[in-house]
RODO-2510 file (C-alpha; in nm, 4 decimals, decimal comma):
residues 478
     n   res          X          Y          Z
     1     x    11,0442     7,1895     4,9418
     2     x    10,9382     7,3632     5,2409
     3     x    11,0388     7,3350     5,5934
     4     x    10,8127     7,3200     5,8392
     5     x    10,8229     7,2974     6,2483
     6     x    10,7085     6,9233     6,3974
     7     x    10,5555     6,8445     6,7208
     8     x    10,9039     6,7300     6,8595
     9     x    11,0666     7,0225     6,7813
    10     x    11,2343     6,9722     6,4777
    11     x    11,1448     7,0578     6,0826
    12     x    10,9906     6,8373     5,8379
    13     x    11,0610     6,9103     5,4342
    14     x    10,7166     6,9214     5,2849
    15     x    10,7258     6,8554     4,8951
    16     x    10,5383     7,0817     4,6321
    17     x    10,3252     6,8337     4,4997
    18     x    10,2244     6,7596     4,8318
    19     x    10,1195     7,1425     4,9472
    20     x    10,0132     7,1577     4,5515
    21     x     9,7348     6,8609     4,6716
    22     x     9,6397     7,0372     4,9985
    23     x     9,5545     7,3401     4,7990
    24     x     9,3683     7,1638     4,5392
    25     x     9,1350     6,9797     4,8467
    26     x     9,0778     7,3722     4,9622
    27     x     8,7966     7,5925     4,8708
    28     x     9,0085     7,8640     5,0347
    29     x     9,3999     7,8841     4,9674
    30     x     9,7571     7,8169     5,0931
    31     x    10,0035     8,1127     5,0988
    32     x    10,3907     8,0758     5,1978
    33     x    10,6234     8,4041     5,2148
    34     x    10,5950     8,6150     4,9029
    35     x    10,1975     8,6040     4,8690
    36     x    10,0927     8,9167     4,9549
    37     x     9,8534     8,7389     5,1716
    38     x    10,0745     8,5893     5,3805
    39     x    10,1883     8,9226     5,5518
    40     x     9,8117     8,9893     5,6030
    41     x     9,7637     8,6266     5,7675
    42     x    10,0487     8,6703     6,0050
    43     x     9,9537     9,0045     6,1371
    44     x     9,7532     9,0290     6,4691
    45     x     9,6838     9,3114     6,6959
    46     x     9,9597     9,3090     6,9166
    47     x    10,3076     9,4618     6,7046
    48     x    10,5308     9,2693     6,9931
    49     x    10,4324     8,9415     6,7859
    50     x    10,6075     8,9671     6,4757
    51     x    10,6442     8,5163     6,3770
    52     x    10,6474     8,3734     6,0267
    53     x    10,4882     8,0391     5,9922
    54     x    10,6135     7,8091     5,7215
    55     x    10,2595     7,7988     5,5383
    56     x     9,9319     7,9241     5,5626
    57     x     9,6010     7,7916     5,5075
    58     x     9,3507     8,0294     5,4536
    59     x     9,0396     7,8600     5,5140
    60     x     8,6295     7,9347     5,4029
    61     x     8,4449     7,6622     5,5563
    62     x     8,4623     7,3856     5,7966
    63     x     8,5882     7,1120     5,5231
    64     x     8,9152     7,3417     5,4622
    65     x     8,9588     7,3149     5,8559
    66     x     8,9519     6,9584     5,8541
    67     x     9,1630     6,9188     5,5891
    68     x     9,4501     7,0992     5,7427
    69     x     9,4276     6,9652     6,0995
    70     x     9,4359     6,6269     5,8981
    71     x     9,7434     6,7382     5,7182
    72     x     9,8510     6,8848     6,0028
    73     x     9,8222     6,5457     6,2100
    74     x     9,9586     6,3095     5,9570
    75     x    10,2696     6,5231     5,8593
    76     x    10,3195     6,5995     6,2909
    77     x    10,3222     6,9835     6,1929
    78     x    10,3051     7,2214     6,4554
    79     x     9,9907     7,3433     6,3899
    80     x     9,8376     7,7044     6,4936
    81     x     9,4911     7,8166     6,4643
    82     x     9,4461     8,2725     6,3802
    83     x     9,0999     8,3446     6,4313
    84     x     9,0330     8,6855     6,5462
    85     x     9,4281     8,7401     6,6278
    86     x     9,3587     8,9493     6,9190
    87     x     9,5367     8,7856     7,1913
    88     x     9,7382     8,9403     7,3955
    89     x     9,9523     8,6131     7,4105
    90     x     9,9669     8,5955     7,0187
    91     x     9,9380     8,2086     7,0276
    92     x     9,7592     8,2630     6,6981
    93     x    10,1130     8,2391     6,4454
    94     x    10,4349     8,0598     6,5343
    95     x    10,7397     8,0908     6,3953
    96     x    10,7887     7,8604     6,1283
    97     x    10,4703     7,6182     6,1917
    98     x    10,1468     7,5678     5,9508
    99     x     9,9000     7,8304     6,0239
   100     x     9,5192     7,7923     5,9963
   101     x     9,3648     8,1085     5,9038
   102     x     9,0032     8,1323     6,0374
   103     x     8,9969     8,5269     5,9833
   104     x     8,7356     8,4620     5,5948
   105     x     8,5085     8,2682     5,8228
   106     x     8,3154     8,5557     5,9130
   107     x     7,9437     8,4862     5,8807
   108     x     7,6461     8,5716     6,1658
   109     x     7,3502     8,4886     6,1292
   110     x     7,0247     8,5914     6,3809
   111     x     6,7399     8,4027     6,4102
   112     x     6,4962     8,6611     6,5534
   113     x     6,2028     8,4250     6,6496
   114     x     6,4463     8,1630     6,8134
   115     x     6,6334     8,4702     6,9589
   116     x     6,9808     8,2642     6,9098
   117     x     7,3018     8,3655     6,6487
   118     x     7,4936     8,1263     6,4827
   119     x     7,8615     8,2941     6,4322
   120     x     8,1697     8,1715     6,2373
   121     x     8,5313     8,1862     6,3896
   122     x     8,6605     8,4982     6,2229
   123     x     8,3958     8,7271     6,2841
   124     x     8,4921     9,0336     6,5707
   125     x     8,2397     9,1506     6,8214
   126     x     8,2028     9,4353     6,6159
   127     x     8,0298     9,1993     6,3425
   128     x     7,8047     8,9982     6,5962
   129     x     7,6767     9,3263     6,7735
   130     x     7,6250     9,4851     6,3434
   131     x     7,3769     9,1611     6,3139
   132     x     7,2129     9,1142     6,6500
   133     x     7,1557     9,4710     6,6955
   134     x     6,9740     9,4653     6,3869
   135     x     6,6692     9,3465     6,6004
   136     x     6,7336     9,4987     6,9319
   137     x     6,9037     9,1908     7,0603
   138     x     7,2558     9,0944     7,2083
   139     x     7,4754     8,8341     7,3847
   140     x     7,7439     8,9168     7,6536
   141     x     8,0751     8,9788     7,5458
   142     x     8,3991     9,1707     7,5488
   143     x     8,4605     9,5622     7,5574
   144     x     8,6613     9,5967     7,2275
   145     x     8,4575     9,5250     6,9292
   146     x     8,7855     9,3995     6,6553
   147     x     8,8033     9,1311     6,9373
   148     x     8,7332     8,8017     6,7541
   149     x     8,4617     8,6262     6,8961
   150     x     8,6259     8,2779     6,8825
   151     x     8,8827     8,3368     7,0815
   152     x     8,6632     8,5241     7,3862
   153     x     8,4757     8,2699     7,3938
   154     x     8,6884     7,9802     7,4232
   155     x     8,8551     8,1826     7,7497
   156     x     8,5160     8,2932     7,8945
   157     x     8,4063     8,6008     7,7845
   158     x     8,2984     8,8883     8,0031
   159     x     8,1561     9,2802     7,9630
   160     x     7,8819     9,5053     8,0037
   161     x     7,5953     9,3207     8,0146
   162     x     7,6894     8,9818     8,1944
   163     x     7,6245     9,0997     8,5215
   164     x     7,2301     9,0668     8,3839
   165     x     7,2755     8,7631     8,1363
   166     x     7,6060     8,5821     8,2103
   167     x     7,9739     8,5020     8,0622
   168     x     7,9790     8,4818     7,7010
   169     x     8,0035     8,0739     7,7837
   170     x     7,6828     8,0961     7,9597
   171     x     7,4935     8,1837     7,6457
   172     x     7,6793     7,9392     7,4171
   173     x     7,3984     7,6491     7,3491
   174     x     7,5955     7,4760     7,0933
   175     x     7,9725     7,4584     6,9012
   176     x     8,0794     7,2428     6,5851
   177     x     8,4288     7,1361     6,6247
   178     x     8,7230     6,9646     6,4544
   179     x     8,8881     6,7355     6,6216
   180     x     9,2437     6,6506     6,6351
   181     x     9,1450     6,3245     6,4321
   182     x     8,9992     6,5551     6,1497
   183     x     8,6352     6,4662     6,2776
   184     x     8,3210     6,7269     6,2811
   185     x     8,1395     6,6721     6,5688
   186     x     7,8967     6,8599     6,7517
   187     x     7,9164     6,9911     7,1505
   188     x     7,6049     7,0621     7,2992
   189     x     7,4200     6,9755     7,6641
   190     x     7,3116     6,7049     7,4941
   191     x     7,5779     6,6242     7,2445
   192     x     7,9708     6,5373     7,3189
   193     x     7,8928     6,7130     7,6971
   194     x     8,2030     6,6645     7,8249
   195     x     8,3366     6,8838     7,5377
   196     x     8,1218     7,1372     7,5504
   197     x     8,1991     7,1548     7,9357
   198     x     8,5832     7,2034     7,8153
   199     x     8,5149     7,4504     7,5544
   200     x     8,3312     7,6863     7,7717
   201     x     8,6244     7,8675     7,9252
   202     x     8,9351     7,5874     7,8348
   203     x     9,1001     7,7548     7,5328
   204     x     9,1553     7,6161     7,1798
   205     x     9,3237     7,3229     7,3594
   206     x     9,0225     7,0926     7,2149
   207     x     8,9727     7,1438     6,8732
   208     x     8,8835     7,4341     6,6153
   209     x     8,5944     7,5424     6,6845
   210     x     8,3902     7,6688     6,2873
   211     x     8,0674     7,7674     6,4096
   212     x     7,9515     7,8907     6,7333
   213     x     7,5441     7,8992     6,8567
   214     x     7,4227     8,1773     7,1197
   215     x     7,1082     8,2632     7,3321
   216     x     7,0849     8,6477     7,2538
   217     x     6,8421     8,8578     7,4700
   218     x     6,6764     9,1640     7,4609
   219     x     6,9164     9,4619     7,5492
   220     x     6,9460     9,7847     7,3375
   221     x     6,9065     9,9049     7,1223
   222     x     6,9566    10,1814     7,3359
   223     x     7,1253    10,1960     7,6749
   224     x     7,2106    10,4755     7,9548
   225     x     7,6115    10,4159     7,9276
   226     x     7,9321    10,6460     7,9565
   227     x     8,1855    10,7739     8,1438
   228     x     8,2524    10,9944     8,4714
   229     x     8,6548    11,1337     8,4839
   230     x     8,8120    11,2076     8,8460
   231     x     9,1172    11,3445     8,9230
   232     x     9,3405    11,0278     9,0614
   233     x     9,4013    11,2212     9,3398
   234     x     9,0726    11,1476     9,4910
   235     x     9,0883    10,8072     9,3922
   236     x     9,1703    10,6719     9,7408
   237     x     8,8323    10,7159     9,8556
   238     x     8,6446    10,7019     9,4956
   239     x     8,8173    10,3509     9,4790
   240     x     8,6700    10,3033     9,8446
   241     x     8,2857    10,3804     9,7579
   242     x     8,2853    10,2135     9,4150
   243     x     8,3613     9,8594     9,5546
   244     x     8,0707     9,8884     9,7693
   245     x     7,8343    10,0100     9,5417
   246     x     7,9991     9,7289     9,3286
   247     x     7,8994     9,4054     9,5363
   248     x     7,5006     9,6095     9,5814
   249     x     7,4102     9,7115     9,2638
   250     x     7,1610     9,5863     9,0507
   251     x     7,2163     9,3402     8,7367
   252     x     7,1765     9,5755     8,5440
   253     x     7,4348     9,7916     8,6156
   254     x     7,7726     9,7604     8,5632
   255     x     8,0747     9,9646     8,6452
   256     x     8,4315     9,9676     8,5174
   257     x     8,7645    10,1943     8,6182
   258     x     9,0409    10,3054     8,4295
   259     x     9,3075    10,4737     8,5538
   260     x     9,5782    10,6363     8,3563
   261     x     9,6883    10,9877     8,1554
   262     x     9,3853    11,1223     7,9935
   263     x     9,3541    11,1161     7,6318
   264     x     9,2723    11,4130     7,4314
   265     x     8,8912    11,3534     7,4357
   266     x     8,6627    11,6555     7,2999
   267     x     8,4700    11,6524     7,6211
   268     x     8,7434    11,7097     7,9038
   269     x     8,9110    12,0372     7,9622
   270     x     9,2143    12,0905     7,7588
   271     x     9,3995    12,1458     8,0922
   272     x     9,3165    11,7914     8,1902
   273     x     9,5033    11,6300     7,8763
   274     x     9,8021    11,4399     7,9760
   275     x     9,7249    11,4382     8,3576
   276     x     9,6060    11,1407     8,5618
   277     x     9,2864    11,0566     8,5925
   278     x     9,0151    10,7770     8,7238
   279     x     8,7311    10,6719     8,5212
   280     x     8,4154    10,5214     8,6079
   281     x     8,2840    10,3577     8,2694
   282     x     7,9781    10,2703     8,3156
   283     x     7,6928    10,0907     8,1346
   284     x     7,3135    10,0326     8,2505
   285     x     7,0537     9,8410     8,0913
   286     x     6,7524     9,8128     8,3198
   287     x     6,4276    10,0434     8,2567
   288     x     6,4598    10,3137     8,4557
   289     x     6,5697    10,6266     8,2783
   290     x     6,8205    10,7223     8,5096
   291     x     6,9956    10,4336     8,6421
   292     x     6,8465    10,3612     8,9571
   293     x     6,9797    10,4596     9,3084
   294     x     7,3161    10,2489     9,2513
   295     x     7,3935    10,4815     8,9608
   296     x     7,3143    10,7836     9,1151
   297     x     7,5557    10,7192     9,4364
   298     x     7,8128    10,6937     9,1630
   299     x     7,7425    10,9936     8,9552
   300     x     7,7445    11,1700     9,3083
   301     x     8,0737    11,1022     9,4376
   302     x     8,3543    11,3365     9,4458
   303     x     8,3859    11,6230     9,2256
   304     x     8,4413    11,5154     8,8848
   305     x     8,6290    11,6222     8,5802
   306     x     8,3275    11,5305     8,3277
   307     x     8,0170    11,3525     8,3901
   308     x     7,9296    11,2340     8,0128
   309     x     7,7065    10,9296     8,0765
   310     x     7,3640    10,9605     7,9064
   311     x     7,1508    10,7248     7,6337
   312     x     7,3155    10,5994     7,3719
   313     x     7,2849    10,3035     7,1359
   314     x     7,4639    10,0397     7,3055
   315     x     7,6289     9,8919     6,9568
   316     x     7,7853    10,1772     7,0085
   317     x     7,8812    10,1766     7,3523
   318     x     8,0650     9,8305     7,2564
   319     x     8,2887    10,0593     7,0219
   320     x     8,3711    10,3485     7,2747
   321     x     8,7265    10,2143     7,3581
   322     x     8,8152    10,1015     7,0343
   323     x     9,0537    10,4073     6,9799
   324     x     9,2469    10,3302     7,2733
   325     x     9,2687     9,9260     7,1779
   326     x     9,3440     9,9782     6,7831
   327     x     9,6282     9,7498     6,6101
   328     x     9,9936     9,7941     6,5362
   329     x    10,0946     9,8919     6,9073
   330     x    10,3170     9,6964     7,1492
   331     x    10,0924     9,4960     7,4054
   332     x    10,1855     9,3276     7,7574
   333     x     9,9286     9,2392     7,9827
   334     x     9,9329     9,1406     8,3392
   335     x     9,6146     9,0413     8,5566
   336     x     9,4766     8,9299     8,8746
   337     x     9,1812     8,8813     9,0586
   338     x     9,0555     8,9798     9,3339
   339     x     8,7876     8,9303     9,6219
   340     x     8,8266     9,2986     9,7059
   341     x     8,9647     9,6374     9,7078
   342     x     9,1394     9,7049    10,0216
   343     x     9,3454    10,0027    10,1292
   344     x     9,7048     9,8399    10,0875
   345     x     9,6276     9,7222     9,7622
   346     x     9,4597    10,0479     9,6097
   347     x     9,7584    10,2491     9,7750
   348     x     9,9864    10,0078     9,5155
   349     x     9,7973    10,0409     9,2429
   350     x     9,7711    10,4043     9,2908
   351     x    10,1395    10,4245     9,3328
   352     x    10,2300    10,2281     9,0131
   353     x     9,9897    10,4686     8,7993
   354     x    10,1662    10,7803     8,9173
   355     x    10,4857    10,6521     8,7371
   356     x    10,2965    10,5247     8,4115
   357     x    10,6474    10,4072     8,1639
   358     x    10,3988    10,5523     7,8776
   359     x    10,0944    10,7651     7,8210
   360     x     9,9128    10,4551     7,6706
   361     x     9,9317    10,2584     7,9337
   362     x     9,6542    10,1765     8,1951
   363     x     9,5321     9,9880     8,4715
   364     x     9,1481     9,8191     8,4128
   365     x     8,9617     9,7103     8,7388
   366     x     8,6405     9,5618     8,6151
   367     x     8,3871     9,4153     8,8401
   368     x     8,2016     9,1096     8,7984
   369     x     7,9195     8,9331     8,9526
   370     x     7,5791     8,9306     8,9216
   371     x     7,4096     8,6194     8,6728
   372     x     7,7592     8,5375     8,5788
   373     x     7,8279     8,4610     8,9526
   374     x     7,4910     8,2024     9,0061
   375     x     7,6660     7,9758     8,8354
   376     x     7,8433     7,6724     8,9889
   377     x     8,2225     7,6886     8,9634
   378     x     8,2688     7,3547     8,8166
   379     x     7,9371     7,4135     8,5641
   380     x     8,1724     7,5075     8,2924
   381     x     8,5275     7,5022     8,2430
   382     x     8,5942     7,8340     8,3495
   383     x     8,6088     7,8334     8,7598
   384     x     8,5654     8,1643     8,8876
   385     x     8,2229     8,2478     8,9917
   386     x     8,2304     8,4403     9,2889
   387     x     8,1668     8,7967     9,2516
   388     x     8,5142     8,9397     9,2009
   389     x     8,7426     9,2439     9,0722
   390     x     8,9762     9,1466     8,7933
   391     x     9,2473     9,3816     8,6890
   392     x     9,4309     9,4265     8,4018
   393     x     9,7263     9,5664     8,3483
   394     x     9,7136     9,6590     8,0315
   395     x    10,1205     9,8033     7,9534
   396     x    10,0784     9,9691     7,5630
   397     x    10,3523    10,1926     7,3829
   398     x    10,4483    10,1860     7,0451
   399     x    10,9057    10,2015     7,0412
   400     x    11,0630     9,8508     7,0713
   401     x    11,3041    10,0941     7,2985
   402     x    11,0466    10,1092     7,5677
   403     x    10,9948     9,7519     7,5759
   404     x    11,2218     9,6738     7,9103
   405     x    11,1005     9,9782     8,0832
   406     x    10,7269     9,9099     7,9853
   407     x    10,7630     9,5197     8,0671
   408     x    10,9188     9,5705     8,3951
   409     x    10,6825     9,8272     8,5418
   410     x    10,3960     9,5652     8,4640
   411     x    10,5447     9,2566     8,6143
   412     x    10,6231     9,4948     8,9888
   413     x    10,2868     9,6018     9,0009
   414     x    10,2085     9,2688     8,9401
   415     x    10,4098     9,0929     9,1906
   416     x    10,3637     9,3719     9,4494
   417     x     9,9982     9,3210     9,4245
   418     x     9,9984     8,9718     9,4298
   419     x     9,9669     8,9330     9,8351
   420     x     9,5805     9,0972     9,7979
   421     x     9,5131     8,8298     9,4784
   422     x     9,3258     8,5183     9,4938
   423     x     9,5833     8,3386     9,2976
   424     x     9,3242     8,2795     9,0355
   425     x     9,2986     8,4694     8,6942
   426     x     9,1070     8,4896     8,3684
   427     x     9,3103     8,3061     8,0455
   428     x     9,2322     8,5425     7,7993
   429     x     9,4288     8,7961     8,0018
   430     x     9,7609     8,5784     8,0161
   431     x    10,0671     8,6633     7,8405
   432     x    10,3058     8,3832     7,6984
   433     x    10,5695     8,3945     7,9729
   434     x    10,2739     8,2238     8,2053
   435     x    10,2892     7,8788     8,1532
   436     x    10,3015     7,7774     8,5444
   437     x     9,9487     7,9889     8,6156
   438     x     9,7732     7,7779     8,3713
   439     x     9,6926     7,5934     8,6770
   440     x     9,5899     7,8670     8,8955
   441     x     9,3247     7,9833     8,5935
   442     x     9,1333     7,6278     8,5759
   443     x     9,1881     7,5748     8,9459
   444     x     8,9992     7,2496     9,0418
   445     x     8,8637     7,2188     8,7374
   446     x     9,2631     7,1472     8,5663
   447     x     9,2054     6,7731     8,6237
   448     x     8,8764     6,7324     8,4375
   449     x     9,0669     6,9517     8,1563
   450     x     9,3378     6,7117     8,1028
   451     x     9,0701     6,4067     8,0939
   452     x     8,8858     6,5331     7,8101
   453     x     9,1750     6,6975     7,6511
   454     x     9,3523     6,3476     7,6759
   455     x     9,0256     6,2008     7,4997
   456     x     9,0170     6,4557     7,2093
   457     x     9,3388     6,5493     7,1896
   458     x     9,5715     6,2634     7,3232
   459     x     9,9266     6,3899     7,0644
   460     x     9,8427     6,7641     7,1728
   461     x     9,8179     6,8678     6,7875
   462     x     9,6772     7,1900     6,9576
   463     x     9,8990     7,3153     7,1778
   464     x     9,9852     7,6561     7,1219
   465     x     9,7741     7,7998     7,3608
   466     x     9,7531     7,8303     7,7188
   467     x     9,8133     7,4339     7,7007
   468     x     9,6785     7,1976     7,9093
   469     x     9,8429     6,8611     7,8518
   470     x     9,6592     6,5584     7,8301
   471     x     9,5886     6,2421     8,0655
   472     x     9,5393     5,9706     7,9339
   473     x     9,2703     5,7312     8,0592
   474     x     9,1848     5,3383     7,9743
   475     x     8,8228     5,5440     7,8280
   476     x     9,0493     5,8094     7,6292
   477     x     9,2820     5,5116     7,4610
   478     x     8,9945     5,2975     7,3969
***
């Protein structure tokens, strides 16, 4: 017998022969404690999350998903759904509960001619850029390429091209889902459109998603990308300049900070190790050989450290901060967005960087806009359209004994920047101690949510996520 967490909170024996059956109806596999692939299946990116579910279901297609959300339904097991494991919340394992492994399901495949990709769950950005690449193509997504491409693209899904082509969301044309009632069903414009409305930025709160459909477009296979270092002393006014070039710059150019202790990279001074910096990162994709006029106001400000930006194949420009985002560290994020950059604020976040609790820790401002922002704030699930800054604090260190210290110097530069935020903020950024912004990320959008997530999902079998709880109409009980 094993026991494993309910819906309500309590734990339900499940028999042998039972789990024996489930396995038998799998072309994949179920693993408790002991399997050596159970240890494998629990572990995500962030080290803070360290659960054991009760079971694991290792699945290779999209019959083995239905087969444990329906075993998950009719036993009322708390159910969580591992795809890429790279949220910083790690909603992806729960102690004690059944765990649906999507990490096998890893399969991308381009269609050239139609210029789209159809992608399984478990495959990273780092697998959809291999493919897509292939034939000088791409669609928009994140900055970290063992990010799995599920879960960015349930939250939204932003990086360096979506100022030209949109949010990751924007270039989804079709999903297949399970539903909480074990169906397959399809979500397209045409298809199950208030679903696909709710998919495109509303979580895993609607089903499991085993196969995703994208618009790819031309970009690469080269691109003029890198990154200009500052001392963060001069970042007052650098901060100043880059939010205006920001809001004028062309689609095609996008432009990122970082501020924090510099790593050991080959191409700064020795002397500059350790020490605080600022860094433009900075990625352009138009024609023009060297960036345009926007690019070259940025390249010309201040006197910087290193200046390394120059062509480079952009498949790997979606790698370049891997090293500083790779597993097994300690992970708390805090975020907000913002309309702008004013002095009070960048004096804040300027003092919070000088006292850095560890030399892995940084503070991401990236700017938005562009094609992402010409779309209607209610077109998708995902509300925020206006050209914006979102940071990230992104608190990293690798002792459990620094986790008070590294914690706490997150959440004050959080709250004391709070007064310049628009209250708003982008999911896939959200620890698990933020239950009561869940509201604040969907804005007006929260009460369409909990309509459709009443009609797919009325029991909230999937609710370990950034929930949304459902509302249920005459239409949803019918």
């Amino acid at each position: 017998m094993t026991g494993v967490k309910t819906l309500d909170g309590k734990v339900t024996r499940i028999d042998a022969d039972a789990i024996e059956a489930l396995s038998a109806s799998l072309r994949g596999n179920v693993f408790s404690d002991g399997d050596s692939e159970f240890d494998e299946a629990r572990t995500i990116w962030n080290a803070m999350v360290d659960r054991k579910p009760a079971l694991v279901v290792r699945a290779l297609g999209a019959s083995d998903v239905r087969q444990a959300v329906n075993f998950a339904r009719e036993n009322g097991l708390l159910l969580a759904v591992r795809s890429g494991g790279h949220q910083i919340a790690g909603h992806a394992v729960a102690e004690g509960a059944l765990l649906l492994d999507l990490s096998q399901m890893r399969s991308v495949r381009v269609d050239p001619n139609a210029r789209t990709a159809r992608v399984e769950p478990g495959a990273s950005l780092g697998d959809v850029d291999t493919e897509t690449q292939s034939h000088g193509l791409a669609v928009p997504m994140g900055i970290n390429s063992t990010t799995g491409i599920a879960g960015l693209t349930l939250g939204g899904g932003f990086g360096w091209i979506t100022r030209k082509h949109g949010m990751t969301i924007d270039n989804l044309l079709s999903a297949d889902i399970v539903t909480a009632d074990g169906a397959l069903v399809r979500a397209s414009a045409d298809e199950n459109p208030d679903l696909f409305w709710a998919i495109r930025g509303g979580g895993g709160n609607f089903g499991v998603v085993t196969s995703f459909e994208f618009q790819l477009h031309d970009v690469g296979p080269e691109v003029l990308a890198g990154l200009i270092v500052h001392p963060l002393a001069d970042a007052p006014e650098l901060l100043g300049a880059f939010a205006k070039i920001a809001e004028t710059a062309p689609d095609d150019l996008t432009t990122w900070v970082v501020m924090r202790k510099a790593p050991p990279l080959p191409f700064l001074p020795e002397a500059w190790h350790g020490e605080p910096v600022l860094v433009f990162a900075v990625c352009y994709i138009g024609e023009e050989k060297d960036g345009g006029e926007a690019l070259r106001q940025l390249r010309s400000l201040g006197t910087p450290v290193a200046d390394v930006i120059g062509p480079t194949p952009f498949a790997g420009w979606q790698t370049a901060f891997d090293p500083l985002l790779t597993p097994g560290m300690r992970n708390y994020w805090k975020s907000h967005d913002f309309d702008g950059l004013p002095d009070d604020a960048v004096s804040v976040l300027l003092n919070a960087v000088e006292s850095l609790p560890d030399p892995n820790c940084e503070v991401f401002i990236a700017h938005v806009g562009g094609a992402m922002a010409r779309v209607a704030n209610d077109a998708t699930a995902y509300p925020q359209r206006a050209s914006h800054f979102i940071m990230n604090v992104h608190t990293r260190w690798q002792d459990p004994a620094g986790d008070d210290a590294c914690i706490g110097w997150a959440r004050k530069l959080f709250d004391d920047t709070a007064r310049y935020a628009t209250g708003s903020v982008y999911v896939n950024f959200m620890p698990d101690d933020e239950i009561e912004r869940v509201d604040g990320a969907y804005g007006a959008n929260m009460r369409r949510l909990a309509r459709v997530k009443g009609r797919y999902d009325p029991l909230n079998l999937f609710r370990l996520n950034h929930n949304i709880q459902p509302e249920i109409t005459p239409q949803a009980a019918e």
